[in-house]
VEXVO-637327 format. One record per atom (N, C-alpha, C, O): residue number from 1; residue in three letters; atom name; x, z, y. Coordinates in steps of 0.001 Angstrom, whole numbers, padded with zeros to 6 digits. Example, Ala and Ser with C-alpha at 12.3 -4.5 7.8 and 13.67 -1.06 7.14 Angstrom:
2
ATOM  seq  type  atom       c1       c3       c2
ATOM    1   ALA     N   013190   007800  -005690
ATOM    1   ALA    CA   012300   007800  -004500
ATOM    1   ALA     C   013200   007800  -003300
ATOM    1   ALA     O   014236   008465  -003319
ATOM    2   SER     N   012850   007080  -002250
ATOM    2   SER    CA   013670   007140  -001060
ATOM    2   SER     C   012900   007870   000030
ATOM    2   SER     O   013409   008039   001138
//
This chain:
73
ATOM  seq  type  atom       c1       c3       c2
ATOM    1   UNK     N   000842   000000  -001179
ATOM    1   UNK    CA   000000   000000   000000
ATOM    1   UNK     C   000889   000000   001244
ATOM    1   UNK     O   001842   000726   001529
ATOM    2   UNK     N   000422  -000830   001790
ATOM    2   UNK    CA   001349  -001014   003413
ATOM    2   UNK     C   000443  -000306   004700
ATOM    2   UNK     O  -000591  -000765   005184
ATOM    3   UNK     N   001056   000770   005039
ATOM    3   UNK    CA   000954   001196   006130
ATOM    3   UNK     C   000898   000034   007676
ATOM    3   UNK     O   001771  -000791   007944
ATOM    4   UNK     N  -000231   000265   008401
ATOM    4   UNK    CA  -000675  -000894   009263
ATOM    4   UNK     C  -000312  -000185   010491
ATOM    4   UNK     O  -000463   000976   010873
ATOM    5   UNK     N   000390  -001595   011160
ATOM    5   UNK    CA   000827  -000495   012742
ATOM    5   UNK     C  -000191  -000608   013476
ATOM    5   UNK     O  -001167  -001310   013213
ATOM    6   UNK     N   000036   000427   014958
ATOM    6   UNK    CA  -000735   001053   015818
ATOM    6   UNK     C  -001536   000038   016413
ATOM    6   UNK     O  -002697   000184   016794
ATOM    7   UNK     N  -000754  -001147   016482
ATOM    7   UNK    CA  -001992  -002535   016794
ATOM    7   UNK     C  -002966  -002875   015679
ATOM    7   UNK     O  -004148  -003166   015856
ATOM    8   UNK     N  -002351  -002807   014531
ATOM    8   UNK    CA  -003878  -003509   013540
ATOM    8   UNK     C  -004900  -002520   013720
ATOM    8   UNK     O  -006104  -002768   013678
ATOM    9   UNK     N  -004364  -001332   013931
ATOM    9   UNK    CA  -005107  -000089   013957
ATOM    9   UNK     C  -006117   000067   015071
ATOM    9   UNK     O  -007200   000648   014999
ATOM   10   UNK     N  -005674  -000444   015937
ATOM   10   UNK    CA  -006720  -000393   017020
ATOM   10   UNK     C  -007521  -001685   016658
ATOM   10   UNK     O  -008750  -001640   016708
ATOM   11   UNK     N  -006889  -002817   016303
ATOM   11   UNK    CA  -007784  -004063   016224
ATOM   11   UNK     C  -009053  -003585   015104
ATOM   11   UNK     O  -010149  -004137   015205
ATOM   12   UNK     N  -008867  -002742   014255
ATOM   12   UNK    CA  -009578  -002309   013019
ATOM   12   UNK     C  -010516  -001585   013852
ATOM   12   UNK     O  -011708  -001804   013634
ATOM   13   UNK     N  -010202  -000752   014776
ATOM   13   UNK    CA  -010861   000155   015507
ATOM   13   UNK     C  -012398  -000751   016327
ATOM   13   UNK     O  -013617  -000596   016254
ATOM   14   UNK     N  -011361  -001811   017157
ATOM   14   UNK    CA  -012730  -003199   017798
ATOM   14   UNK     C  -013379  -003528   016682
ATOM   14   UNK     O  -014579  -003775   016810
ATOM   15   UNK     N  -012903  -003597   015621
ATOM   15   UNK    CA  -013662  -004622   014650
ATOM   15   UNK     C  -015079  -003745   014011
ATOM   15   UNK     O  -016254  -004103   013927
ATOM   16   UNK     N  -014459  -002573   013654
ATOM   16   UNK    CA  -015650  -001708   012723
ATOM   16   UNK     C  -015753  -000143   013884
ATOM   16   UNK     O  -015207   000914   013567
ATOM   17   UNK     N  -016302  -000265   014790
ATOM   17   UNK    CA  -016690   000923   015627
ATOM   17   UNK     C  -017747   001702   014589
ATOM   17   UNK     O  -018380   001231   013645
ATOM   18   UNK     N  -017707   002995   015083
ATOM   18   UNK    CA  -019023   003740   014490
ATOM   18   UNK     C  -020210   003517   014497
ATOM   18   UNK     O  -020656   003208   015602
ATOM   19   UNK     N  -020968   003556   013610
ATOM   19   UNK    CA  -021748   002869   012939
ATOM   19   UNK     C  -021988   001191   012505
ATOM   19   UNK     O  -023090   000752   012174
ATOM   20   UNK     N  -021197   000669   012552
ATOM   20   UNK    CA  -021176  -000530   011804
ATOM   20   UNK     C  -021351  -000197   010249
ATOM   20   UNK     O  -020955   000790   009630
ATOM   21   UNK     N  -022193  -001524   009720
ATOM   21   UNK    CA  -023049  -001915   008465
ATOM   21   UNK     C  -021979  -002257   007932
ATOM   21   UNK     O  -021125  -002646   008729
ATOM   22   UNK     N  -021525  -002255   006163
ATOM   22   UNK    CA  -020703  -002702   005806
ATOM   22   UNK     C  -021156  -002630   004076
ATOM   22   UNK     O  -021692  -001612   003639
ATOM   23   UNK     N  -020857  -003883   003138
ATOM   23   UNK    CA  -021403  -003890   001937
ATOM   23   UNK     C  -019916  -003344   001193
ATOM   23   UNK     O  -018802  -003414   001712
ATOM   24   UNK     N  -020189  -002884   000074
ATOM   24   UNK    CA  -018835  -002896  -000693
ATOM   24   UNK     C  -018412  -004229  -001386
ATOM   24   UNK     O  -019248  -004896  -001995
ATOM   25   UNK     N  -017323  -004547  -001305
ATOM   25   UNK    CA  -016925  -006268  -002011
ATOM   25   UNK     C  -016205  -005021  -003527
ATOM   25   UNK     O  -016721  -004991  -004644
ATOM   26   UNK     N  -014882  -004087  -003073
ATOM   26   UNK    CA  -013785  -003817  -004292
ATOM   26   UNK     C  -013619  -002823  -003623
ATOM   26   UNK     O  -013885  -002575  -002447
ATOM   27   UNK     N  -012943  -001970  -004796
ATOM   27   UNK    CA  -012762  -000512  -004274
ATOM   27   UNK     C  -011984   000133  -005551
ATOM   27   UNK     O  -012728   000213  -006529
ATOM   28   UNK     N  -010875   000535  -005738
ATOM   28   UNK    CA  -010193   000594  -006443
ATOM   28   UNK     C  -009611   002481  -006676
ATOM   28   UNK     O  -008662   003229  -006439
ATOM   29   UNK     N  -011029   002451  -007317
ATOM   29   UNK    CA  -011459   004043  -007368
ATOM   29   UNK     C  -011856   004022  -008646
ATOM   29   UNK     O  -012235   002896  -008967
ATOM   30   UNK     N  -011957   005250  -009974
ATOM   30   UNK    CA  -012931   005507  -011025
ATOM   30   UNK     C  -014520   005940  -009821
ATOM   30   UNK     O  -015609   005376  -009927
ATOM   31   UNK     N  -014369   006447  -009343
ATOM   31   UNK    CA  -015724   007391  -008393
ATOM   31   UNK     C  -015872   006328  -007509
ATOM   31   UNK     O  -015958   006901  -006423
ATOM   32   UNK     N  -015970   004907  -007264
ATOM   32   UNK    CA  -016492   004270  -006121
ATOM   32   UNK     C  -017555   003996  -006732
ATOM   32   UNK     O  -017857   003962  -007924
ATOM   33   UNK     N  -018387   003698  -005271
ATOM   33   UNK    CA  -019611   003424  -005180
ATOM   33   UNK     C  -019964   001989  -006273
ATOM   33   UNK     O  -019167   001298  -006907
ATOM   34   UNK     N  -021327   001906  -006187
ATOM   34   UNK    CA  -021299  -000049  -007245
ATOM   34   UNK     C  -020464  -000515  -006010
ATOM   34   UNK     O  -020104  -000046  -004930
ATOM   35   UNK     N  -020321  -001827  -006811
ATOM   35   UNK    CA  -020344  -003262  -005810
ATOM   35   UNK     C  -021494  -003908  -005709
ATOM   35   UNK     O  -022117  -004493  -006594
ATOM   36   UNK     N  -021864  -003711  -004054
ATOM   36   UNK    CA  -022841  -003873  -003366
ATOM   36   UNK     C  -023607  -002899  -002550
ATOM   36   UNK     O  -024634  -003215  -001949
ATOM   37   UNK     N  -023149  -001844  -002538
ATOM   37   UNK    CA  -023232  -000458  -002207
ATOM   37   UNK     C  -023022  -000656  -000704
ATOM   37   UNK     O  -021925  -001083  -000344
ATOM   38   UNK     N  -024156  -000335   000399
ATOM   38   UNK    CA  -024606  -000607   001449
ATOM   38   UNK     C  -023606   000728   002429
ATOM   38   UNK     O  -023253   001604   001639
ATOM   39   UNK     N  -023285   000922   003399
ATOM   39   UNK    CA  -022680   002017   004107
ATOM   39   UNK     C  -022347   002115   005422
ATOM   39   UNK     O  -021843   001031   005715
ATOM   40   UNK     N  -022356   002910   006479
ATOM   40   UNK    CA  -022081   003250   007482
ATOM   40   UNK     C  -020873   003436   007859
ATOM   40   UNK     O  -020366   004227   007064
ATOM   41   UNK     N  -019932   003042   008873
ATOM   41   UNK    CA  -018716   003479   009190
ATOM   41   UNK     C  -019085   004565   009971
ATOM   41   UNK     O  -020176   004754   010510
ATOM   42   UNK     N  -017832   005448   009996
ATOM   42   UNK    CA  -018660   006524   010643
ATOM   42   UNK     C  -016546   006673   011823
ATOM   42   UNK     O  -016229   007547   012630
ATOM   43   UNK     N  -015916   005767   011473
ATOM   43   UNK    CA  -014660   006057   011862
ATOM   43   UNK     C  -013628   005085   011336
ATOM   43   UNK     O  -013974   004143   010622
ATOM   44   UNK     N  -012188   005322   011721
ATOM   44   UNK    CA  -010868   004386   011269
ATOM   44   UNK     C  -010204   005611   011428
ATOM   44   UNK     O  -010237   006177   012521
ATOM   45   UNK     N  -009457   006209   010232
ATOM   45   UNK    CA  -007935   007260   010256
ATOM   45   UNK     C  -006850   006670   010421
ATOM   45   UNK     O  -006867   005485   010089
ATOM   46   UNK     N  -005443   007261   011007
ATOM   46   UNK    CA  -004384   006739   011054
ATOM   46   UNK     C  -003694   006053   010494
ATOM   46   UNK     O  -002664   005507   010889
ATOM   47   UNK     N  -004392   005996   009128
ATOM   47   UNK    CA  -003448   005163   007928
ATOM   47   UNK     C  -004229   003519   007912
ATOM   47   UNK     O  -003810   002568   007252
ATOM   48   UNK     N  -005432   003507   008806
ATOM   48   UNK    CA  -006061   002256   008713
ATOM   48   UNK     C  -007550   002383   007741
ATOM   48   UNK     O  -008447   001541   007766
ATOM   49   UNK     N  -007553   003350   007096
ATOM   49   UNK    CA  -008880   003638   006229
ATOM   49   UNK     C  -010151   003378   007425
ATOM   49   UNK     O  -010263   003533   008641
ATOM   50   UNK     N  -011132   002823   006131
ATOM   50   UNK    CA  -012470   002907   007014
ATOM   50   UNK     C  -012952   004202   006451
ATOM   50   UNK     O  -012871   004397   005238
ATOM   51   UNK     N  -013491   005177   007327
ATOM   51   UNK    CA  -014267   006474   006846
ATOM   51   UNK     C  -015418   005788   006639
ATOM   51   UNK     O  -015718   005051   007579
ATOM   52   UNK     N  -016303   005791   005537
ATOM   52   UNK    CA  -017673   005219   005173
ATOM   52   UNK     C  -018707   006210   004610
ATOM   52   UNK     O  -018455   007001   003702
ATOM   53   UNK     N  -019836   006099   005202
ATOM   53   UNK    CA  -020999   007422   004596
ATOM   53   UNK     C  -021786   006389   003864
ATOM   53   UNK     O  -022412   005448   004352
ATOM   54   UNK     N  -021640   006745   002527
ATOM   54   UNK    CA  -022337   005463   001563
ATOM   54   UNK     C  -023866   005906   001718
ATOM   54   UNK     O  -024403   007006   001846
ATOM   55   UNK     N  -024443   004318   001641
ATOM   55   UNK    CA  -025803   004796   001741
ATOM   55   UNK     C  -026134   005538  -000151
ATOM   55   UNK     O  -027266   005975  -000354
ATOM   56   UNK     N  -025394   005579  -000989
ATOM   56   UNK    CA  -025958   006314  -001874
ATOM   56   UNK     C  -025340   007768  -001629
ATOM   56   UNK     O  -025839   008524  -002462
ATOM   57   UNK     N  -024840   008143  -001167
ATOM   57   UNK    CA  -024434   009893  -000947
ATOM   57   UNK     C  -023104   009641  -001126
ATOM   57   UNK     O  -022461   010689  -001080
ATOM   58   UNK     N  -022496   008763  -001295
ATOM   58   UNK    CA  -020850   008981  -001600
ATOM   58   UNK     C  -019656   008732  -000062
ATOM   58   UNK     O  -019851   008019   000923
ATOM   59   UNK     N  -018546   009553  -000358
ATOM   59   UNK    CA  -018056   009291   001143
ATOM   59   UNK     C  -016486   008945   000989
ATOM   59   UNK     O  -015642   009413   001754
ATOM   60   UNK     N  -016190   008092  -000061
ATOM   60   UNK    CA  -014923   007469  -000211
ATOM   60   UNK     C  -014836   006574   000958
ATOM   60   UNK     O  -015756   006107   001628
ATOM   61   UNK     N  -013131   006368   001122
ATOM   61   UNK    CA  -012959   005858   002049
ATOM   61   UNK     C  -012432   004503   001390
ATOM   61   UNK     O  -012127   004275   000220
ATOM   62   UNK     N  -012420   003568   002664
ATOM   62   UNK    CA  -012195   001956   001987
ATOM   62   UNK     C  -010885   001913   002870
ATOM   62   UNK     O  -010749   001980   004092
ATOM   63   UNK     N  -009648   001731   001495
ATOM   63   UNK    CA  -008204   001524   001659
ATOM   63   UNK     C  -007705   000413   002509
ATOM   63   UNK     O  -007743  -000797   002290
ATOM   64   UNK     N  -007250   001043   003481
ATOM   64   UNK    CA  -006750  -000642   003688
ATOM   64   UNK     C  -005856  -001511   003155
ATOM   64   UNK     O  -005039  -000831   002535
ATOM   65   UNK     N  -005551  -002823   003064
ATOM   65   UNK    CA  -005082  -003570   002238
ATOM   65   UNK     C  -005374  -003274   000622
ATOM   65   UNK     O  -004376  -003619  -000011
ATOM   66   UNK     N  -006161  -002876  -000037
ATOM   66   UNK    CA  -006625  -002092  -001256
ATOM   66   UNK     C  -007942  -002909  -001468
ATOM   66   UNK     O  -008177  -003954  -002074
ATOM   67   UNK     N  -008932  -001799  -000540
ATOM   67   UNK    CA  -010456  -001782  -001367
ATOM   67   UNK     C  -010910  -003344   000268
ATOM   67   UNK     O  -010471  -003743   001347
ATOM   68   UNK     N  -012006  -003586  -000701
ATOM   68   UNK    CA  -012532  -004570   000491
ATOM   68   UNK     C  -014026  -004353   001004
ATOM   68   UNK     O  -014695  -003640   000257
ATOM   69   UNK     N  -014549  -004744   001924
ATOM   69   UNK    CA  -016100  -004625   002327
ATOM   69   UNK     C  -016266  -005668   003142
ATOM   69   UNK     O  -015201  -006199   003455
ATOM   70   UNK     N  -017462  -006265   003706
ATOM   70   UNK    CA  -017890  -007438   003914
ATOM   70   UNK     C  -018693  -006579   005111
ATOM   70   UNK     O  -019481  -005737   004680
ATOM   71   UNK     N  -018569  -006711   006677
ATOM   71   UNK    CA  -019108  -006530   008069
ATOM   71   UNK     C  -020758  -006894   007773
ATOM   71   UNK     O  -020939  -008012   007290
ATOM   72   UNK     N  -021557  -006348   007931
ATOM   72   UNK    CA  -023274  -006739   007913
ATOM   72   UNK     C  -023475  -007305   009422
ATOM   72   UNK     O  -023120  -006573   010346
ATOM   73   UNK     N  -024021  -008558   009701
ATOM   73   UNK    CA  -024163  -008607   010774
ATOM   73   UNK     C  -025970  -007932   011518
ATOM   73   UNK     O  -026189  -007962   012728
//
């Protein structure tokens, strides 16, 4: 996993603000949500993670360069 500098980090930040819609595509967890699993951003941490409040109760975070999700418009 590659650590993303302070620019992708903010660009991640424009891209998925709080509350943005987001589907699950991959997620490279035993405990992730399905694929297709609907969710809320609720944030971006320093390492580039999306903080996500799954719409089924789960609150894994989506890795960056790792797990993937697809923007809901």
């Amino acid at each position: 996993m590659r650590i993303p500098t302070k620019t992708e980090i903010e660009s991640l930040r424009e891209q998925y603000p709080a509350g943005t819609r987001v589907e699950l595509l991959q997620m490279d967890d035993l405990k992730a949500p399905p694929i297709g699993t609907l969710g809320t951003i609720t944030g971006i941490d320093d390492t580039g993670s999306l903080l996500v409040s799954w719409d089924n109760g789960s609150s894994l975070n989506v890795v960056y360069g790792v797990d993937k999700v697809q923007k809901l418009l």
